[in-house]
BAGU-168778 format. One record per residue (C-alpha): residue number from 1; residue in three letters; x, y, z. Coordinates in nm, 2 decimals. Layout:
N
REC; NUM; ALA; X; Y; Z;
...
//
This chain:
329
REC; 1; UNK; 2.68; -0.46; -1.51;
REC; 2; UNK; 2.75; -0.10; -1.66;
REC; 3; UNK; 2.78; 0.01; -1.31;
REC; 4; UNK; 3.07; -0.22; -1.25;
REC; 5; UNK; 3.21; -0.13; -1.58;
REC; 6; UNK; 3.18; 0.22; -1.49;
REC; 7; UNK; 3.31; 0.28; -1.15;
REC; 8; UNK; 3.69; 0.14; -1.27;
REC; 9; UNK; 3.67; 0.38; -1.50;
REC; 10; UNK; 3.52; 0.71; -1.33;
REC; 11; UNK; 3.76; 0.58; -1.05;
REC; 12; UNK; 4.07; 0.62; -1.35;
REC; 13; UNK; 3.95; 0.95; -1.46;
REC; 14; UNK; 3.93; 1.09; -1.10;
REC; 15; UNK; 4.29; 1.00; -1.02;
REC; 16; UNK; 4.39; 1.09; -1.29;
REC; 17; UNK; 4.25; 1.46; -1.29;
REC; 18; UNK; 4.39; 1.44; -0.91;
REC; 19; UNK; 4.75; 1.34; -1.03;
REC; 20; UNK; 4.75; 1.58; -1.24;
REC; 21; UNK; 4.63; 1.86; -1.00;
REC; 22; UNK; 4.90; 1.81; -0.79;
REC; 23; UNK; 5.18; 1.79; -1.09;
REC; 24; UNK; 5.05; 2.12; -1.16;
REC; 25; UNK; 5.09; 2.25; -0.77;
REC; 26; UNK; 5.42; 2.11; -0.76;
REC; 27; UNK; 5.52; 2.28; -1.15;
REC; 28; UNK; 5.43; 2.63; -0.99;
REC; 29; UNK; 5.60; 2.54; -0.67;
REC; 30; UNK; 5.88; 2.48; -0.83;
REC; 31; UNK; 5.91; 2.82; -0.96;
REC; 32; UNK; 6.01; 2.95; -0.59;
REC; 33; UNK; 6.27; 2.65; -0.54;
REC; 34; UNK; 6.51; 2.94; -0.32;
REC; 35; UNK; 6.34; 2.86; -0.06;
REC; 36; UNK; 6.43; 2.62; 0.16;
REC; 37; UNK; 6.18; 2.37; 0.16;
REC; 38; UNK; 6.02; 2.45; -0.22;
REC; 39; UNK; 6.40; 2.39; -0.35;
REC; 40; UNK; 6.25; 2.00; -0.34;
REC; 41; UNK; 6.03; 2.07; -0.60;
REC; 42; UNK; 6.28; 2.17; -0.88;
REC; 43; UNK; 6.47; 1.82; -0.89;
REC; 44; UNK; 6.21; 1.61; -1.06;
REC; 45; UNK; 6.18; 1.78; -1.40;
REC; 46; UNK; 6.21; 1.46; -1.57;
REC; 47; UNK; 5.96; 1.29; -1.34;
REC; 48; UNK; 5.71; 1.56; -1.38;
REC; 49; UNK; 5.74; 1.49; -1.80;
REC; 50; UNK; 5.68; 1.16; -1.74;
REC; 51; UNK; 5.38; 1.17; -1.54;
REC; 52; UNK; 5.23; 1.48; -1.74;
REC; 53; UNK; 5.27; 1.25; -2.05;
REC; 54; UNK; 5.04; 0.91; -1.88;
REC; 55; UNK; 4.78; 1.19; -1.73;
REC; 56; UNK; 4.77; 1.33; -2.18;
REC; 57; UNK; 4.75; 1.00; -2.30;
REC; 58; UNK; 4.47; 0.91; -2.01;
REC; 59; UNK; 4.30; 1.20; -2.08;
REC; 60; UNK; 4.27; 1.15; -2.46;
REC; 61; UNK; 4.15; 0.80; -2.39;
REC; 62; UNK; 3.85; 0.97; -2.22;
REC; 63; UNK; 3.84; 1.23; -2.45;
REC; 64; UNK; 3.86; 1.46; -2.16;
REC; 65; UNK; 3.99; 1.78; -2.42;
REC; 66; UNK; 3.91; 2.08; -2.18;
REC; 67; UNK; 4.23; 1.95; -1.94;
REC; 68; UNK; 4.40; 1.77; -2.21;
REC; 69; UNK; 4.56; 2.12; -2.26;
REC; 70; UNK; 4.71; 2.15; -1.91;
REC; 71; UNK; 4.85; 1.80; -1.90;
REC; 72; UNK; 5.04; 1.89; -2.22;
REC; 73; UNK; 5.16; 2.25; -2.08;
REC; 74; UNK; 5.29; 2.07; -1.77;
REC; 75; UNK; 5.50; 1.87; -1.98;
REC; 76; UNK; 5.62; 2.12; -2.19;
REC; 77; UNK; 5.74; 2.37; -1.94;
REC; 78; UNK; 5.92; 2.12; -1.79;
REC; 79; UNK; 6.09; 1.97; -2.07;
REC; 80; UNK; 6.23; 2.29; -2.11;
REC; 81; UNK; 6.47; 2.31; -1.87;
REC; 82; UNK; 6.55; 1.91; -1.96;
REC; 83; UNK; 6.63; 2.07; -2.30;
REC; 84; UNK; 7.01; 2.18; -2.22;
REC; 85; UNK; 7.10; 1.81; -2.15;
REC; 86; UNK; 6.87; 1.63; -2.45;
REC; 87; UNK; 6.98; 1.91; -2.65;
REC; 88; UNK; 7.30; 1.76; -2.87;
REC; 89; UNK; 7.56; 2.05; -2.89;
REC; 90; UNK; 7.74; 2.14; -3.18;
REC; 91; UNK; 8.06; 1.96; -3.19;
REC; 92; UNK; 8.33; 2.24; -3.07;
REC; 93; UNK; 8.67; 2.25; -3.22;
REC; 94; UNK; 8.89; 1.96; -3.11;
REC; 95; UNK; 9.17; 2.14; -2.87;
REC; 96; UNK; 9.51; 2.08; -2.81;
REC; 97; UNK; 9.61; 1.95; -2.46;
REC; 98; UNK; 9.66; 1.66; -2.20;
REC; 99; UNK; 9.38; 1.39; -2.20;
REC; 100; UNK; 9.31; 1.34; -1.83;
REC; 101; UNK; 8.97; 1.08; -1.70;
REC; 102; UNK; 8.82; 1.18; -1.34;
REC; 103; UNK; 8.63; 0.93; -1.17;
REC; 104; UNK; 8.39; 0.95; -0.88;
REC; 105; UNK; 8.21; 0.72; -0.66;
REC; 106; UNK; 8.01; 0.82; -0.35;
REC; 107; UNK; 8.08; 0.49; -0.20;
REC; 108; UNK; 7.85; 0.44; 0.11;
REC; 109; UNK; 8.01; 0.52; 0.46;
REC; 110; UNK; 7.82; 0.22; 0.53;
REC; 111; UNK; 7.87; -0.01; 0.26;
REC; 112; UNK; 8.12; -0.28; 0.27;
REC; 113; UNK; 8.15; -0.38; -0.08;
REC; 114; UNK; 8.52; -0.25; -0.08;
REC; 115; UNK; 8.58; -0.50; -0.38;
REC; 116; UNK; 8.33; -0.31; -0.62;
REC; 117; UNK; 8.47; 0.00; -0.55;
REC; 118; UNK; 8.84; -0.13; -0.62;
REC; 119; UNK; 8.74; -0.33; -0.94;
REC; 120; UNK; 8.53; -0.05; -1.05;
REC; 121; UNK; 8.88; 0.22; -0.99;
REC; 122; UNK; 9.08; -0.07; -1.21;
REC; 123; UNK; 8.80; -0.10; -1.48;
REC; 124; UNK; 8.77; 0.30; -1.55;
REC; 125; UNK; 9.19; 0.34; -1.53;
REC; 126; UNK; 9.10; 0.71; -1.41;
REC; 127; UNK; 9.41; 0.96; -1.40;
REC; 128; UNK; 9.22; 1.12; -1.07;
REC; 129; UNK; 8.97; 0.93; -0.82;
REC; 130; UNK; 8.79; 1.13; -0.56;
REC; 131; UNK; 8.59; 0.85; -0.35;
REC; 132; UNK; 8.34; 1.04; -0.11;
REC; 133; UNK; 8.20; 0.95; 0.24;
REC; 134; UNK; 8.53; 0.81; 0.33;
REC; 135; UNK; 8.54; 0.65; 0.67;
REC; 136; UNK; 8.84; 0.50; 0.83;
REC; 137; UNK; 8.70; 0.16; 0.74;
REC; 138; UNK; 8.70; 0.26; 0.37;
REC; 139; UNK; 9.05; 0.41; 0.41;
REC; 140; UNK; 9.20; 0.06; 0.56;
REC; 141; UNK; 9.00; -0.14; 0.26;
REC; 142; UNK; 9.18; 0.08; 0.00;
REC; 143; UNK; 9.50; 0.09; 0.07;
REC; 144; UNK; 9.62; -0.10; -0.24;
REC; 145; UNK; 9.49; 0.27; -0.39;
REC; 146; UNK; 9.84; 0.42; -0.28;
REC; 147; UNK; 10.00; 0.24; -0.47;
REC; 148; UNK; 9.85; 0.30; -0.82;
REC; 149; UNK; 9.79; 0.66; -0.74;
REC; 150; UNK; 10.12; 0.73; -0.59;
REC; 151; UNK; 9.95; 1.14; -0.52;
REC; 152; UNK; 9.70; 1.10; -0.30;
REC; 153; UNK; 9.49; 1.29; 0.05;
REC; 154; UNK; 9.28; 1.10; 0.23;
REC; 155; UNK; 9.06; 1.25; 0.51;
REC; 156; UNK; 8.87; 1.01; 0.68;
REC; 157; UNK; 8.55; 1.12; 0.86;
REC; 158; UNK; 8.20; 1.00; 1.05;
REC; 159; UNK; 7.89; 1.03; 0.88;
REC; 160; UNK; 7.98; 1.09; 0.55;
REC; 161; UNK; 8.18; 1.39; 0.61;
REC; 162; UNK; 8.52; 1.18; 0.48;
REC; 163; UNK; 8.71; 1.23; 0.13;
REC; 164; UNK; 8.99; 1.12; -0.04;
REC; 165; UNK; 9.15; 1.18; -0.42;
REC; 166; UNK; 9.38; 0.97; -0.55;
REC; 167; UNK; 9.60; 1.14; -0.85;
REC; 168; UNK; 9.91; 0.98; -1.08;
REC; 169; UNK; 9.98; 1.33; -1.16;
REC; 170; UNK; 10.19; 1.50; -0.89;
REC; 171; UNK; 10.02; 1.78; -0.66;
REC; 172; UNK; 10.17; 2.10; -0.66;
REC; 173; UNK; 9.96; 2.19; -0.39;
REC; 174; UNK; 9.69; 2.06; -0.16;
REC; 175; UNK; 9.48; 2.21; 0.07;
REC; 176; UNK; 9.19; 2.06; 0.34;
REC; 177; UNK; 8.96; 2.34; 0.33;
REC; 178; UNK; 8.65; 2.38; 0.54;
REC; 179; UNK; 8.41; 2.63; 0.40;
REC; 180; UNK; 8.10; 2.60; 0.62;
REC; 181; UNK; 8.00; 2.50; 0.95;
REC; 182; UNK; 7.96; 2.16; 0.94;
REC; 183; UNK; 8.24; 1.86; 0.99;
REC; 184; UNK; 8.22; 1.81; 0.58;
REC; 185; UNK; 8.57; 1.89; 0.43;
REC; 186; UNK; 8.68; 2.01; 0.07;
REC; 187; UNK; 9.01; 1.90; -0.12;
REC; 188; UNK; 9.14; 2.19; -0.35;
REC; 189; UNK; 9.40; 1.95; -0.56;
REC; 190; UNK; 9.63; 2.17; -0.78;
REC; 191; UNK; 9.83; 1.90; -1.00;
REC; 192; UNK; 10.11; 1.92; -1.24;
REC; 193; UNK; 10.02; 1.85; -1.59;
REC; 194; UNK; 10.24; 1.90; -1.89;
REC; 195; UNK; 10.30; 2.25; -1.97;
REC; 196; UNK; 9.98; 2.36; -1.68;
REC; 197; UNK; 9.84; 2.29; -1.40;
REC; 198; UNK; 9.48; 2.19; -1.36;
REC; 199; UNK; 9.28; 2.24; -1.03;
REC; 200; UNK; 9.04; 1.97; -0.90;
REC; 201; UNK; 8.79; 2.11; -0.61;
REC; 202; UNK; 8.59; 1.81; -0.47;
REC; 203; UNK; 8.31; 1.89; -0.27;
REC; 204; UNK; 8.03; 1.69; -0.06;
REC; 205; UNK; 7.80; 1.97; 0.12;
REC; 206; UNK; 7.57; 1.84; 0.36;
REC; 207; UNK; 7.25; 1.69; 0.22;
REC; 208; UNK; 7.00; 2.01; 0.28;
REC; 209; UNK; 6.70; 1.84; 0.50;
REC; 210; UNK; 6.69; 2.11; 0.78;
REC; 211; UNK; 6.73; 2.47; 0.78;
REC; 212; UNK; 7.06; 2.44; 0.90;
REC; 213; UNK; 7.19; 2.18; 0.65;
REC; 214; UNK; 7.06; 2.37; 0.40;
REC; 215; UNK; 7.23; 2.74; 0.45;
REC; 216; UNK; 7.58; 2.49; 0.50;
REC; 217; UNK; 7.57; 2.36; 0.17;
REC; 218; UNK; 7.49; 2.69; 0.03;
REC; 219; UNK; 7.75; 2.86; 0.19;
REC; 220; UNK; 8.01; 2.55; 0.04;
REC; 221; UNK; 7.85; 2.66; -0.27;
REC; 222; UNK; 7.97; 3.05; -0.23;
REC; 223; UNK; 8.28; 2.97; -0.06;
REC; 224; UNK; 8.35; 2.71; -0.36;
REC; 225; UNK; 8.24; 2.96; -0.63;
REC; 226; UNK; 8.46; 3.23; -0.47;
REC; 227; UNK; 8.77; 3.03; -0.48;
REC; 228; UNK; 8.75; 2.90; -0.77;
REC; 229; UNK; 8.66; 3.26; -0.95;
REC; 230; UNK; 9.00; 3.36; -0.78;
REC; 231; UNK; 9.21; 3.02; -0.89;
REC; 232; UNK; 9.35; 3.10; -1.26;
REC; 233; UNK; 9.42; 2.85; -1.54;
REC; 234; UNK; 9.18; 2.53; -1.59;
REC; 235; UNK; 8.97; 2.41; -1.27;
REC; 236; UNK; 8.73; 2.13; -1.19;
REC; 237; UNK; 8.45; 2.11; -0.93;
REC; 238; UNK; 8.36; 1.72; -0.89;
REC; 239; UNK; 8.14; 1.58; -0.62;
REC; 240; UNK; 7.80; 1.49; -0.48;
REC; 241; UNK; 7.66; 1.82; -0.45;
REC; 242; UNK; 7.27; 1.69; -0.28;
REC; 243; UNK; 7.13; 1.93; -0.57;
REC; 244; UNK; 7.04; 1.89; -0.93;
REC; 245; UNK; 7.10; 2.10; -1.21;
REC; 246; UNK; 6.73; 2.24; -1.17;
REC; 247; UNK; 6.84; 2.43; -0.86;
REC; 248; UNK; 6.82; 2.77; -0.84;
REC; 249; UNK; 7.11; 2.75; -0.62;
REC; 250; UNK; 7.29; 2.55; -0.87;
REC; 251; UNK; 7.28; 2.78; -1.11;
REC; 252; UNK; 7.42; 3.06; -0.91;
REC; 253; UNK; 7.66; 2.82; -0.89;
REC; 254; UNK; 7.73; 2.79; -1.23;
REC; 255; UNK; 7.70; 3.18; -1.28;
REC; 256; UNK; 7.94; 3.29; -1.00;
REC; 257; UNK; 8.20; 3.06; -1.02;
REC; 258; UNK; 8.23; 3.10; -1.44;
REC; 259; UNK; 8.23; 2.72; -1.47;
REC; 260; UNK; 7.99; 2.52; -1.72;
REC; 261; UNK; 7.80; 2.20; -1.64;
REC; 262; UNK; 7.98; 1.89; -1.83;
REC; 263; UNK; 7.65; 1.68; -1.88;
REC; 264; UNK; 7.52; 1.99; -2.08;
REC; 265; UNK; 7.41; 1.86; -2.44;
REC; 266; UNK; 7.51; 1.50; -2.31;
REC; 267; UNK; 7.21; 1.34; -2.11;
REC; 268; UNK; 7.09; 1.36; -1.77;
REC; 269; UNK; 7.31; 1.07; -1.60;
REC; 270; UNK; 7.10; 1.04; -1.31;
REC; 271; UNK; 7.31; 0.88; -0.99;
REC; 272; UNK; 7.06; 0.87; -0.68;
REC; 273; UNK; 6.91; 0.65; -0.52;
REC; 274; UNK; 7.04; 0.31; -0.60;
REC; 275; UNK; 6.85; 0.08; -0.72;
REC; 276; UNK; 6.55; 0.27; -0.83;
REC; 277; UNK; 6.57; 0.27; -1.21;
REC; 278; UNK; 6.75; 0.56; -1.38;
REC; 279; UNK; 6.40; 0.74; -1.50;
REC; 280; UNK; 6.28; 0.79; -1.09;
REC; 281; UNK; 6.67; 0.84; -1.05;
REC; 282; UNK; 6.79; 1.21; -0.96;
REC; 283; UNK; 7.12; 1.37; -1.11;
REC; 284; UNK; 7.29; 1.52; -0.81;
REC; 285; UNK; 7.66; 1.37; -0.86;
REC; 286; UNK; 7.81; 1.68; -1.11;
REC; 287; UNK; 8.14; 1.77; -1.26;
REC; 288; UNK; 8.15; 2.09; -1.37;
REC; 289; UNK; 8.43; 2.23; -1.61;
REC; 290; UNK; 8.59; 2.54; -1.71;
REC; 291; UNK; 8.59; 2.73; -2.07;
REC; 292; UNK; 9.00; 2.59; -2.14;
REC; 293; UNK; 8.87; 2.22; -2.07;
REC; 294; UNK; 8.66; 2.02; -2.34;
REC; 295; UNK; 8.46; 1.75; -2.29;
REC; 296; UNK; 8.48; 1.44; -2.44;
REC; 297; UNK; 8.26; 1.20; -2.27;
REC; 298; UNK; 8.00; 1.15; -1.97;
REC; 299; UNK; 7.93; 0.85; -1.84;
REC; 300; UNK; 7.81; 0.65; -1.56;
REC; 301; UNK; 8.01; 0.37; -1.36;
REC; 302; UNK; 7.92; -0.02; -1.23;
REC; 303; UNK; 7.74; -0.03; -0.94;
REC; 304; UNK; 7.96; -0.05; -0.60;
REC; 305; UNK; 7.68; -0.12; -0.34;
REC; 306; UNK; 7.65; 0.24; -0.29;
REC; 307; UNK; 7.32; 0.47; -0.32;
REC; 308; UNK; 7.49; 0.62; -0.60;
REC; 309; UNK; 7.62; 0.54; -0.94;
REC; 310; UNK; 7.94; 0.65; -0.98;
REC; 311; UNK; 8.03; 0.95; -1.26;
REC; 312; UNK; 8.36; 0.89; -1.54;
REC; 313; UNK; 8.43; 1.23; -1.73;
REC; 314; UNK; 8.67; 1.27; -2.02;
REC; 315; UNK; 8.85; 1.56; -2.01;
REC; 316; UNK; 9.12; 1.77; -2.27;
REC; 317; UNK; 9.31; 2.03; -2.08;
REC; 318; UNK; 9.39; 2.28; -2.33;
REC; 319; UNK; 9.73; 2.34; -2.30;
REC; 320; UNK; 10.07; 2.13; -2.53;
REC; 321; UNK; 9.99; 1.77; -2.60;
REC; 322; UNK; 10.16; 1.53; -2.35;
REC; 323; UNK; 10.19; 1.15; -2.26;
REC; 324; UNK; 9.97; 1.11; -1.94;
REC; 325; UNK; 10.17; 0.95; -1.70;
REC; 326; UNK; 10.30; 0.56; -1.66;
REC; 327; UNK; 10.00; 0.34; -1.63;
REC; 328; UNK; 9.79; 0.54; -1.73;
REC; 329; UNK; 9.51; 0.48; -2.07;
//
């Protein structure tokens, strides 16, 4: 009888001294995430938390002290770099400007729930939609889009190279730009606010599973950072990015394009993949903002039938106070 007692339980100590082994293997790891295949490692901070905390609370069941200290430095090093998004910031001071909501949705280039997608656009009454892995289907099924956003570009594409951005603030200029090798576009949106202009770069790089793939969307990530550096007054980088914030290459992203992460003090928002729940969840949809633009909210959309959760961000573009246009909140 103890026997049987006792091999469930030696069996629960094992795994867990093996779980948490390998947390610790993948926490160093992580450490060396610019290259290409260890970059994997540095998107599951929050599952890594999570799992260091069951192997501490296992561990003091068996009063197992001698690794009880590893488990809990596991978890602590990386809840640091959750910290910046848990981390409530001070409230800045409330600036002057146009109130302008951007919404987007990877939706799918397979999925065929156009209506989602439609009643999710009418439920968020964005001024700006970008819609990502646009296919021609997508672009027929949407049409009724052109009308409430009278400003748009769409651009079409196979295997979720496609884009579109819908605006009800006129363009003053808009640009198709290709800045890699691979077939997926970028839309540089420059559009006419009251008194400014605000530019809106949306970006989908290719998800980085091969070598190639991977130095594609890190040259989108240059090219981006490079334009934008050079593109003066407020600016906006929106998109599915494949990368979290934990990146390495993220934040040379952040650094060399002098914008700042809009989720930062906020939450984590986590947007792929659909329908795990949001704690197994990864954050890899981003907007990120210039210093002239405050945010005012984060938060995530309905569900559309897509692998992702779509992203709503609340934006004030410093700059005179204006009405946002007809129809608009």
């Amino acid at each position: 009888m103890f026997l049987v007692d006792a091999i469930p339980k030696v069996f629960v100590y094992r795994l867990t001294l093996a779980a948490l082994t390998v947390l610790v293997l993948l926490t160093l790891a992580s450490q060396f995430g610019q290259f290409v295949y260890l970059e994997l490692t540095t998107h599951f901070r929050l599952q890594y938390v999570l799992a260091s905390l069951v192997c501490a609370i296992v561990l003091v069941a068996f009063q197992s002290w001698k690794f009880l200290p590893i488990a809990i430095f596991c978890a602590v090093i990386n809840a640091v770099y959750l910290g910046p998004y848990l981390r409530t910031n001070p409230a800045p001071p409330q600036i002057t400007g146009v109130r302008v909501r951007l919404l987007h949705a990877n939706v799918l280039k397979g999925n065929t729930n156009y209506q989602a997608v439609l009643d999710l656009v009418n439920e968020a009454n964005a001024d700006v939609v970008v819609l990502q892995e646009f296919t021609e289907d997508w672009s027929e099924h949407t049409q009724e889009l052109r009308v409430k956003y009278p400003y748009f570009s769409v651009e079409p594409r196979l295997q979720g190279a496609g884009m579109a951005i819908f605006s009800r603030y006129p363009y003053e200029e808009l640009q198709a730009l290709k800045l890699d090798d691979s077939t997926h576009l970028a839309i540089l949106a420059r559009l006419k606010l009251a008194g400014t202009t605000l530019s809106v770069l949306s970006m989908h790089p290719p998800t980085p599973i091969t070598p190639a793939k991977f130095r594609n969307r890190n040259q989108q990530f240059s090219e981006a950072a490079e334009l934008l550096k050079q593109t003066g007054g407020p600016k906006v980088l929106i998109g599915d990015l494949n990368i979290t914030m934990w990146s390495p290459y993220f934040k040379t992203l952040i650094q060399n394009s002098g914008l700042r992460d809009s989720r930062s003090g906020l939450g984590l928002y986590p947007t792929w993949p659909m329908p795990l729940p949001s704690f197994l969840r990864l954050p890899i949809d981003h907007c990120l903002v210039s210093s002239d633009i405050q945010v005012n909210g984060f938060q995530i959309g309905s569900r559309t039938g897509s692998d992702h959760r779509p992203i709503i961000v609340d934006l004030t573009i410093a700059g005179p106070p204006a009405s946002s246009p007809a129809g608009s909140r």
